[in-house]
C-alpha positions as CSV (number, residue, x, y, z in Angstrom):
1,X,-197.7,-50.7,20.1
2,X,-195.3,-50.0,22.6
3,X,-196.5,-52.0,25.8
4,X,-194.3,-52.7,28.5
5,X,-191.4,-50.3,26.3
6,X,-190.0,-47.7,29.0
7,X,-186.9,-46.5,27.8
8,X,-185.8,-44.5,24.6
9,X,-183.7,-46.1,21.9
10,X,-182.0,-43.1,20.6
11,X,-180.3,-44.8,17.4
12,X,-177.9,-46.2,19.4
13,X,-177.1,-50.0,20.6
14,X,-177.6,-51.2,24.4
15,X,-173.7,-50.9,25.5
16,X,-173.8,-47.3,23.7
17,X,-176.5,-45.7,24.7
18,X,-175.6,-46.6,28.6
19,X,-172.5,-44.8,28.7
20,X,-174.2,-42.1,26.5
21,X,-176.7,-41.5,29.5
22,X,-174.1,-41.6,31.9
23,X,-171.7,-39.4,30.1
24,X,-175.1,-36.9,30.1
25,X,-174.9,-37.6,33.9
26,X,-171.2,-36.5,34.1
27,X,-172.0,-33.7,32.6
28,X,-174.8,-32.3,34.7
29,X,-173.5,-33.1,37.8
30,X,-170.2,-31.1,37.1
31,X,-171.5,-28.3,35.4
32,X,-174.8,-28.4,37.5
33,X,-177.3,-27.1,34.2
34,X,-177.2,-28.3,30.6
35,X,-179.0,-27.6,27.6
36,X,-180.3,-30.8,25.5
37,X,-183.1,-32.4,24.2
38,X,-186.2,-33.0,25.8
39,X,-186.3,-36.8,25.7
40,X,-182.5,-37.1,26.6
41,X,-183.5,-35.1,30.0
42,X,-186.9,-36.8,30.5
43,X,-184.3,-40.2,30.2
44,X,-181.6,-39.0,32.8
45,X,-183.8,-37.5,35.3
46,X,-184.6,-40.7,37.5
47,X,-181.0,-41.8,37.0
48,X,-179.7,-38.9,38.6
49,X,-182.3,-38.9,40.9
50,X,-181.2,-42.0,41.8
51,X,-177.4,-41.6,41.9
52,X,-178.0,-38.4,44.3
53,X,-179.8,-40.3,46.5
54,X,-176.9,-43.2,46.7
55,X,-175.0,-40.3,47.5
56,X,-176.8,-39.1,50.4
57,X,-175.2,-41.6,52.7
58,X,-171.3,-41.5,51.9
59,X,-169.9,-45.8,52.3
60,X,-167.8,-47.2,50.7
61,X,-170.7,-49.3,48.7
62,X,-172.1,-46.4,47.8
63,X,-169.0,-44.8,46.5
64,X,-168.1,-48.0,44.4
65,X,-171.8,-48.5,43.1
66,X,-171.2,-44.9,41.7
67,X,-167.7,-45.6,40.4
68,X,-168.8,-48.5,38.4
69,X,-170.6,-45.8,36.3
70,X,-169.1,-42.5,37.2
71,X,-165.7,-41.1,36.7
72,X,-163.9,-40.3,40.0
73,X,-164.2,-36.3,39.7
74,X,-168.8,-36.1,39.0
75,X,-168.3,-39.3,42.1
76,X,-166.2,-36.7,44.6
77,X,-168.4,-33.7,43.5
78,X,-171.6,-35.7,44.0
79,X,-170.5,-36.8,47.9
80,X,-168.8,-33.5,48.7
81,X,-170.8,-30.8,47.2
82,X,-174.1,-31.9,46.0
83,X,-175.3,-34.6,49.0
84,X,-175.3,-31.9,51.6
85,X,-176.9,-29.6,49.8
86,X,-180.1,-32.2,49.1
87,X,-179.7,-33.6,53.1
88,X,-183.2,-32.2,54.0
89,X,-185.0,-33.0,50.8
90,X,-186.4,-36.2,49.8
91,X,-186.7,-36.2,46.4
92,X,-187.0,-34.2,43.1
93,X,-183.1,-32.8,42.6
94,X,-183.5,-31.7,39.4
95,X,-185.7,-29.0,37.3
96,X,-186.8,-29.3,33.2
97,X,-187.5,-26.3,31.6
98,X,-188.7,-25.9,28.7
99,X,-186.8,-23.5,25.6
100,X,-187.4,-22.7,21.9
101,X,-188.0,-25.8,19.3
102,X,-184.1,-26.0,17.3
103,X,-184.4,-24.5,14.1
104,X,-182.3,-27.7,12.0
105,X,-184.3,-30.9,13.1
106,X,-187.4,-29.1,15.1
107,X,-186.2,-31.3,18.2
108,X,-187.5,-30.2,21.6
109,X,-184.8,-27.9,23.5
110,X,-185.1,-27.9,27.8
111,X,-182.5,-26.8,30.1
112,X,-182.1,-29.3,33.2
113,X,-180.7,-28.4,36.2
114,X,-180.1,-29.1,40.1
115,X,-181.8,-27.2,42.7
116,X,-180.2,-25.0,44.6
């Protein structure tokens, strides 16, 4: 059964699958919309739900909780561009929609994206 199991394995080892996510992160944040599966979005959604909210106020705590995880270029887009933009909303930066089933493994496709 899987009591008490909130996070997805995806094959991969603890260490791995961390900078896997994050590296999904990275990606979003720079390119602003990616195309994945549906349990790698559903995984990332309340992390950069999270990190755009650390971003809202711009100190230097902030900035180095973000570094610790974040390459500098996603970090300076995230308290440049993107915390301004989401300065009068509380919550729910990002958008999953659904797409077409992959033909090769039947895996769930979505887009996710940021607001505008």
């Amino acid at each position: 059964m899987k009591h008490l199991r909130k996070n997805r394995k995806f094959g991969r080892s603890a260490d791995f699958r961390k900078a896997f996510l994050w590296n999904l992160i990275s990606n979003l944040i720079l390119k602003e919309r990616i195309r994945t599966t549906e349990a790698r979005a559903k995984e990332i959604r309340p992390m950069i739900e999270k990190a755009i909210t650390k971003a809202k106020v711009d100190n230097l705590a902030n900035r180095r909780l973000l570094l610790k995880k974040l390459n500098l270029k996603p970090v300076n887009k995230l308290f440049k561009d993107l915390s301004p933009r989401f300065k009068e909303r509380s919550g729910g930066y990002c958008r999953i929609m659904k797409l077409e089933i992959r033909k090769n493994d039947g895996a769930k496709m979505v887009i996710i994206e940021l607001v505008k």
